[in-house]
C-alpha positions in Angstrom: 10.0 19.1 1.9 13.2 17.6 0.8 13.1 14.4 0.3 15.7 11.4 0.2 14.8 8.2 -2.3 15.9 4.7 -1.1 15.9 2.3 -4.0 15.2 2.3 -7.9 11.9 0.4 -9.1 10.0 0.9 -11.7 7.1 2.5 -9.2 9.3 4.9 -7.8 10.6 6.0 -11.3 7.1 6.0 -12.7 5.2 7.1 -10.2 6.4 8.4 -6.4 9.2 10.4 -7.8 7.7 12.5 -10.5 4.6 12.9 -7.9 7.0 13.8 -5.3 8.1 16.6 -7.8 5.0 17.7 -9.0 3.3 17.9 -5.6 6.3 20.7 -5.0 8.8 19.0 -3.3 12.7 18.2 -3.8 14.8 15.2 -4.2 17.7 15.9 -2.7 19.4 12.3 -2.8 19.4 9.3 -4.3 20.5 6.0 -3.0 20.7 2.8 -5.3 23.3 -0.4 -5.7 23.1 0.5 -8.8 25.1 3.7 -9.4 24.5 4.0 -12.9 21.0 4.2 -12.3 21.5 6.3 -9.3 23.2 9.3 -11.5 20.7 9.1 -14.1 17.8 9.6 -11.9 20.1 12.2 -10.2 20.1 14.0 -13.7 16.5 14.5 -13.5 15.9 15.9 -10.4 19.0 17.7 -9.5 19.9 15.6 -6.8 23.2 13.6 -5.2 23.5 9.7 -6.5 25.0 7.4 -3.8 25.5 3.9 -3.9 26.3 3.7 -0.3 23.9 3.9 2.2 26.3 5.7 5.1 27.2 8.0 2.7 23.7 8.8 1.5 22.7 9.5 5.1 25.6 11.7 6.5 26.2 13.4 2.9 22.7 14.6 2.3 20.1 17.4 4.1 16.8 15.7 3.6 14.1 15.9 6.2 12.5 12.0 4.9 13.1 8.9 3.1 11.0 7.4 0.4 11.4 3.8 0.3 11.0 1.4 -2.2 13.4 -1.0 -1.6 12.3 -4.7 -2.0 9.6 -6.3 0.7 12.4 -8.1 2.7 14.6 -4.7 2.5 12.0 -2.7 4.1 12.5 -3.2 7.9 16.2 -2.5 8.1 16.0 0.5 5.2 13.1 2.0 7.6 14.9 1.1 10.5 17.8 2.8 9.6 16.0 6.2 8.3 13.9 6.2 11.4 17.5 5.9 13.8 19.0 8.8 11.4 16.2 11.1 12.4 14.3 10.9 9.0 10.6 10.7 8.3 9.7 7.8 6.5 7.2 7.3 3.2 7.6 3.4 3.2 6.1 1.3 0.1 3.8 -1.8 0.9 3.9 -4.4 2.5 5.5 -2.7 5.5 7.2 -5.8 6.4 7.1 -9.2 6.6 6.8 -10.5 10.0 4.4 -8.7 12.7 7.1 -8.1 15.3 9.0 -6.0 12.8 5.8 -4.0 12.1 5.9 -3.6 15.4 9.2 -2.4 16.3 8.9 0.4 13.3 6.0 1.6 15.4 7.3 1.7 18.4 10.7 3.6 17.0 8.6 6.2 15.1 7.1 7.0 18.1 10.0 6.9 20.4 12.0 9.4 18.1 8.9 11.2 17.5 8.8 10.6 13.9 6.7 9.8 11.3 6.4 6.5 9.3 3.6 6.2 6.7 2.7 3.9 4.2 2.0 4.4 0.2 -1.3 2.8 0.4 -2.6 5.2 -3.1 -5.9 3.9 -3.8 -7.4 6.2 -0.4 -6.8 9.1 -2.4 -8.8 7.4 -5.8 -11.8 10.1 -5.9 -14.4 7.7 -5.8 -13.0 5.5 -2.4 -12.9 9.4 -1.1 -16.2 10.0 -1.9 -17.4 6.3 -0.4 -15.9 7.1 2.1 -17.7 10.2 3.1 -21.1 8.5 2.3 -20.6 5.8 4.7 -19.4 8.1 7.3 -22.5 10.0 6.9 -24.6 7.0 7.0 -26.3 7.6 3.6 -25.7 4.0 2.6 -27.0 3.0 6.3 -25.3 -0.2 7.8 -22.5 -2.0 5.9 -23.8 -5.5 6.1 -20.6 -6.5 3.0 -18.1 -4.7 1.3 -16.4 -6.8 -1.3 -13.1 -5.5 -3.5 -11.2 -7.4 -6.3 -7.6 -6.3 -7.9 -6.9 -8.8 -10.2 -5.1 -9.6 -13.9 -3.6 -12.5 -16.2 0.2 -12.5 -15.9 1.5 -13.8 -18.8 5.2 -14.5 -18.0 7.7 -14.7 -14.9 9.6 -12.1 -14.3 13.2 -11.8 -16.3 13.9 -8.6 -14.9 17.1 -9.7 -12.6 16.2 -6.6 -10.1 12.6 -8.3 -9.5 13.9 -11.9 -9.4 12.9 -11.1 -5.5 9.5 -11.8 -6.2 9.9 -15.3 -6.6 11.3 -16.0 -3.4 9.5 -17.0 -0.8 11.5 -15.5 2.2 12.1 -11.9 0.4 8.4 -11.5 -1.3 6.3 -13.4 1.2 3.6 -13.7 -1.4 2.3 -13.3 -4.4 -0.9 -11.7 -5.5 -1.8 -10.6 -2.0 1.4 -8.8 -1.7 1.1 -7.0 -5.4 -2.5 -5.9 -4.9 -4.2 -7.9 -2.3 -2.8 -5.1 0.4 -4.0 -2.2 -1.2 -7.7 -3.9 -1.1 -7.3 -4.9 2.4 -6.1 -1.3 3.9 -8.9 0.1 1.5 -11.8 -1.9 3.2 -10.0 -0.8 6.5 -10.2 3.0 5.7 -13.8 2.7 4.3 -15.0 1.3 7.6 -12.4 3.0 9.9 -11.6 -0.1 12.1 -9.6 -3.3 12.4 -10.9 -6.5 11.6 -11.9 -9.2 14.8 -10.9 -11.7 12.5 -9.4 -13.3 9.2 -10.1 -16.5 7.3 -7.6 -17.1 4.3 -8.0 -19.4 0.9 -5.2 -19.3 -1.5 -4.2 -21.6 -4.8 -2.5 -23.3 -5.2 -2.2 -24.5 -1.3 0.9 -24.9 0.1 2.7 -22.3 -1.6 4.1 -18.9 -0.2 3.6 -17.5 -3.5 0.5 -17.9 -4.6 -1.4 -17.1 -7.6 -5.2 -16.4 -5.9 -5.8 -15.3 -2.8 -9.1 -14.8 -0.9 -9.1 -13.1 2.3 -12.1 -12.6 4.4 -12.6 -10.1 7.4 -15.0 -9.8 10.0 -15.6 -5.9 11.3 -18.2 -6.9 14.2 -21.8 -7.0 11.7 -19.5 -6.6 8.4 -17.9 -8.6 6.5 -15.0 -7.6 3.8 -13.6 -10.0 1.3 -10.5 -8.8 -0.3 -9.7 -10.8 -4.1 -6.2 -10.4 -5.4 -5.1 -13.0 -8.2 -2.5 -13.2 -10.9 -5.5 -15.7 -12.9 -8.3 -13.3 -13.8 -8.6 -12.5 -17.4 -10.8 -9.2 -17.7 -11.0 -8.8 -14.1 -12.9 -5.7 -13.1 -11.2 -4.8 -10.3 -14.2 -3.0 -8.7 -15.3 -2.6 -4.8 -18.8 -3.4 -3.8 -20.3 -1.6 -0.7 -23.6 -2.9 0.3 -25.9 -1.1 3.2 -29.2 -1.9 4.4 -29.9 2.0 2.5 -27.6 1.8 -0.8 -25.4 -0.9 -2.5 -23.1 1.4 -4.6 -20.2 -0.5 -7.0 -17.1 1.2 -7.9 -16.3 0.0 -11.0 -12.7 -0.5 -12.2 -11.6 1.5 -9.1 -8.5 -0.4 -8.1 -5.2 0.2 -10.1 -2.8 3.6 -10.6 -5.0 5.6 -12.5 -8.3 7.5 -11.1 -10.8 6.5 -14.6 -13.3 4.6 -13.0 -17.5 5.3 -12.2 -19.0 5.0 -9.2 -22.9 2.8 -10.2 -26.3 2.5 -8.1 -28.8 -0.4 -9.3 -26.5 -0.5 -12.2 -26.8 2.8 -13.6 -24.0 5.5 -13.1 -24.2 8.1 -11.0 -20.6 9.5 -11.0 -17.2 9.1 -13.4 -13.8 9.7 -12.9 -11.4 10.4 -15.1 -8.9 13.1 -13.6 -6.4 13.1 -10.8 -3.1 12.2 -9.5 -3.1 9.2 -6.2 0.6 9.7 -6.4 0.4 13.2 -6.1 -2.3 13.4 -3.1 -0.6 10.4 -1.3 2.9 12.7 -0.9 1.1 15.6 -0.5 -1.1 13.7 2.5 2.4 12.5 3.5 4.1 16.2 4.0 0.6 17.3 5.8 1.0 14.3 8.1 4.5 15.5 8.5 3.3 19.0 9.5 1.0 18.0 11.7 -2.1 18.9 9.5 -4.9 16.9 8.5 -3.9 14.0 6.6 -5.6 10.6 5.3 -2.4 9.0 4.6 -1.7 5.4 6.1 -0.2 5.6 8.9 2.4 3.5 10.6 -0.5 1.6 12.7 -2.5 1.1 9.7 0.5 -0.7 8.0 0.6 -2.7 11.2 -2.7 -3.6 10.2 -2.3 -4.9 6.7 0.8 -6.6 8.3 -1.2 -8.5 10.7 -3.9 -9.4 8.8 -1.8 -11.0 5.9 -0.1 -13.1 8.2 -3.3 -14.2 9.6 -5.2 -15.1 6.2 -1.8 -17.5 6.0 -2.3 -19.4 9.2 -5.7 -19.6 8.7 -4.9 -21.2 5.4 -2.6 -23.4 7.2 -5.6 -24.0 10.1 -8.2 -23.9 8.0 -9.4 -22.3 11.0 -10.6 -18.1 11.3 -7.9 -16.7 12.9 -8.3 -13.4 15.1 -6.2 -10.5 15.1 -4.4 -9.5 17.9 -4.8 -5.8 18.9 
């Protein structure tokens, strides 16, 4: 599949680009404000640079759009791919605001497209093989499923290209919207379902940006609790799944690499250690595309995320459990 990249960030360069390659796919163009950058990256993957988007759409051939654009960016760059007839890989948090989650649903599926979104940690082995064990039932019933991505930051960002992130109107928050999402679709996936409801704690209070954030779900009888904080030194950044059968932990499992172990009453049953997320998450992506069998997150499942974030806020706000709206 050829593929079209929308924005320049250091995940796209490090990660989705070089996994879109590797999976066996082409970029064909390359949009950025920054046309320096653009033609370098064009170097590497034989590809057209374009610093305008009008030009990028009605000057290229590529059946989808990657987009990596900044959090506030994302609704009108998906918009706009979705309205050009383009497929769309869209980076989290799929927007900001529910009713723009909800329009990019509603377009996909009124221009029979597809909009996914790069949730990687459902293709970490060990959340795969979790998954399967609770679908089988092995662990019995999820009573709690806990899951923590977490580290120190040491420094604001000087990076004039991320300045975004410490705007409240173009990030919309901190830690949850760094790694906070990716535990909160994870917990999702595990169980297969929606949460009924959300209850939200963040420090410091009163801030859009914050640096900890608990988030706390009810799935009927199960409860998920989703940890993201820019304040943990040493976190492990593991996820807890406890049945009435089996607790199992998987240790170190959220982050870009797959190196993690899967543990039962504390002794290991399972390590990790080879893999590409990146890789698997395009390669999910084309499938979906295809109309094959594909985990990938899908447009609804960014919805999801969307809604739930923006619940854990009110809720904050309430102090109140706030349920989600189908």
């Amino acid at each position: 599949m050829k593929f079209g990249i929308v924005s320049l960030g250091n995940h796209a360069m490090n990660r989705v680009m070089p996994a879109i390659k590797s999976s066996g796919n082409e970029i064909s163009a390359i949009y950025s404000r920054n046309m320096e950058k653009a033609k370098r990256e064009s170097l590497k993957y034989g590809s057209k640079p374009f610093d305008n988007l009008d030009q990028f759409f009605s000057d290229s051939d590529f059946e989808a759009v990657y987009i990596s654009s900044p959090n506030f960016m994302h609704f009108e760059h998906a918009k706009r791919s979705l309205e050009e007839g383009k497929h769309v890989l869209l980076e989290k948090q799929m927007t900001l605001r529910n009713e723009d989650a909800e329009k990019l649903a509603d377009l996909s599926s009124k221009k029979r497209l597809h909009l996914a979104v790069g949730f990687h940690m459902r293709f970490n082995p060990a959340v795969e093989d979790l998954k399967k064990m609770i679908s089988s039932g092995d662990l019995g019933e999820i009573a709690h499923i806990h899951g923590t991505w977490a580290h120190l930051s040491t420094g604001s960002r000087t990076n004039p290209d991320s300045k975004w992130w410490s705007e409240d109107d173009k990030a919309g928050g901190g830690s949850v919207m760094g790694t906070g999402v990716h535990v909160i679709d994870t917990i999702n996936y595990l169980l297969g379902r929606k949460p009924d409801s959300v209850y939200g704690i963040k420090r410091p209070e009163g801030k859009v940006i914050e640096d900890t954030e608990a988030i706390i779900m009810q799935y009927g009888d199960t409860v998920g609790e989703a940890l993201s904080s820019r304040s943990i030194a040493g976190a492990f950044n593991s996820l807890v799944v406890q049945g009435n059968r089996i607790t199992l932990v998987a240790e170190n499992v959220f982050g870009t690499s797959v190196a993690c172990s899967l543990k039962r009453e504390g002794k290991i049953i399972k390590e990790y250690g080879e893999g590409n997320v990146y890789q698997k998450e395009v390669t999910s992506f084309v499938d979906l595309v295809n109309g094959k069998k594909s985990t990938i997150a899908t447009v609804k499942d960014g919805e999801s995320v969307v809604k739930i974030v923006n619940a854990a806020n009110e809720s904050v706000a309430t102090k109140c459990a706030v349920k989600i709206k189908a």
